[in-house]
C-alpha positions, 0 to 999 in steps of 0.5 A: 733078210730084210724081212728077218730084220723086220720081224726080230725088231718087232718081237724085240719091241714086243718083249721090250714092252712086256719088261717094261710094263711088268716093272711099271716102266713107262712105254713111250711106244704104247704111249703113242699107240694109244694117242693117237688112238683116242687123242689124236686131231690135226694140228695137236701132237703127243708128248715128246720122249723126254716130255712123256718120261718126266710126266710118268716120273712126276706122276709115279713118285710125286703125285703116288697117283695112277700112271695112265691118262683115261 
């Protein structure tokens, strides 16, 4: 039972993160995925949630820029 939950969350979070990036939404999920990929280092931390929305926000409709750090 638990594995079902398990693996119905994960697709979940997959189609969630295909809708988002398809209507140009921020991910905060791959948004921590990839920071800790290339950004990560002890004692340095990602953005919050709220904090990564409002720059996603600011950079969209402010700046009219590209919304990815790299």
């Amino acid at each position: 039972m638990r594995r079902k939950l398990r693996a119905m969350r994960k697709a979940m979070r997959k189609v969630s993160s295909v809708i988002k990036t398809i209507f140009g939404m921020p991910d905060y999920d791959r948004y921590l995925a990839h920071w800790y990929e290339t950004h990560g280092a002890p004692g340095i931390f990602p953005m919050t949630e709220r904090e990564y929305y409002m720059y996603a926000l600011t950079e969209r409709f402010e700046k009219g820029g590209v919304t990815r750090c790299c």
